[in-house]
C-alpha positions as CSV (number, residue, x, y, z in Angstrom):
1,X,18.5,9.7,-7.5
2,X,18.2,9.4,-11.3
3,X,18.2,5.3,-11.4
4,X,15.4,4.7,-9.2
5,X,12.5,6.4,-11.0
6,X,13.9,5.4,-14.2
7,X,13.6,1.9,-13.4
8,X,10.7,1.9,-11.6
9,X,8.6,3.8,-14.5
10,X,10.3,1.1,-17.5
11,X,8.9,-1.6,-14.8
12,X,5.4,0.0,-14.3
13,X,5.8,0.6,-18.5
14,X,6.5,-2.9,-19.2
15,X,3.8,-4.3,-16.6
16,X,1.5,-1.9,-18.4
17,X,1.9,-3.8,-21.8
18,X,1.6,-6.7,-20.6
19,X,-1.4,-6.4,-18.7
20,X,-2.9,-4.5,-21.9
21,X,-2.2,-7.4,-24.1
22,X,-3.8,-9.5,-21.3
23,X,-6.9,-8.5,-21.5
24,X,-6.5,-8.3,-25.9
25,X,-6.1,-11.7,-25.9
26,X,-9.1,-12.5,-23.3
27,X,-7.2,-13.9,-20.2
28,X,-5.0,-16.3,-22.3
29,X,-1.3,-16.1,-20.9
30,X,0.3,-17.9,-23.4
31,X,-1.0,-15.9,-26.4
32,X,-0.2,-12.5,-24.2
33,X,4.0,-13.3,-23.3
34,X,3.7,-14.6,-27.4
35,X,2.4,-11.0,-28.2
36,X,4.5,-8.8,-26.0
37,X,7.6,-11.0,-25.1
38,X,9.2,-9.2,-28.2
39,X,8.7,-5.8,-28.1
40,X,9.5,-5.8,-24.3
41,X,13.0,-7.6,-25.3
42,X,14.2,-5.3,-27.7
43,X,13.0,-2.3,-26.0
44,X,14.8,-3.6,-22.6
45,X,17.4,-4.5,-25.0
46,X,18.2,-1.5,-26.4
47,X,17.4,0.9,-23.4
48,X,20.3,-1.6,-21.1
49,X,22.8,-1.2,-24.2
50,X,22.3,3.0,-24.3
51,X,22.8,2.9,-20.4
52,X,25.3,0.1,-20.3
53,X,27.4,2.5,-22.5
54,X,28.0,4.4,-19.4
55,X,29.9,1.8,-18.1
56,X,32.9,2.3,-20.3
57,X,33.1,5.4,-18.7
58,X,36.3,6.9,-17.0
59,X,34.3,8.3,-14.1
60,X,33.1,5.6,-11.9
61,X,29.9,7.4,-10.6
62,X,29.0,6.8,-14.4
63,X,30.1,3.3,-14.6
64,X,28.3,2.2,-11.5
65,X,25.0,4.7,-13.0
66,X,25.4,2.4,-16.2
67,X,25.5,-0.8,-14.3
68,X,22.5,-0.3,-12.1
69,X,20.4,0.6,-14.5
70,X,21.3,-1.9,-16.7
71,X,20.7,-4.7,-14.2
72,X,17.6,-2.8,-13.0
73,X,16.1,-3.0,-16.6
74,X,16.6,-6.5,-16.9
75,X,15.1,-7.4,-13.5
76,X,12.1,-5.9,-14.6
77,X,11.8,-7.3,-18.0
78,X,12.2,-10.9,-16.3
79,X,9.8,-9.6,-14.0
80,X,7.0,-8.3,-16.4
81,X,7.3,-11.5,-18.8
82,X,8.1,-14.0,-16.1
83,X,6.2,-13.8,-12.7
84,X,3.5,-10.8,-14.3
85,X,2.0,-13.8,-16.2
86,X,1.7,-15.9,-14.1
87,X,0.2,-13.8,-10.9
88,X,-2.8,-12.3,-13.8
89,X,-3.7,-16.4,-14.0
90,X,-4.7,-18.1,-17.2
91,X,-8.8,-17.9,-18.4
92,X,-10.0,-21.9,-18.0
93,X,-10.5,-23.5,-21.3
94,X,-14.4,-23.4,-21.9
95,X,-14.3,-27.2,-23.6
């Protein structure tokens, strides 16, 4: 019950950032994933190695907690820098 919403809200965080920088950078994809690709990484990053800890665990409830949300962070940081992009479209070059 815990992994679920925890995922779900880093996704909806990380779409959020991206969708922000978006509209910063005035409908230019490639300038957005260069302005948020990193921060997204190393917070995804970071958050999958504090969780992923769990998988050394003895218990395998926590093992199995540590490996879902680890591979549910990563799915949606590939998600939010990969297909996000593309679906929000690029702005048509005005020359």
């Amino acid at each position: 019950m815990v992994v679920l919403p925890l995922v779900i809200g880093s996704g909806i965080d990380y779409a959020v950032y991206v969708v922000h920088r978006w509209h910063k950078e005035q409908h230019i994809v490639d300038k957005t994933i260069a302005g948020v690709a990193g921060p997204v990484v190393v917070t995804t990053l970071t958050s999958m190695i504090g969780f992923g800890s769990l998988m050394i665990a003895r218990n395998p409830g926590l093992r199995e907690l540590g490996l879902a949300i680890a591979i549910g962070l990563g799915v949606c940081m590939v998600i939010s820098l990969g297909f996000l992009p593309l679906l929000l479209g690029n702005k048509k070059s005005e020359q």
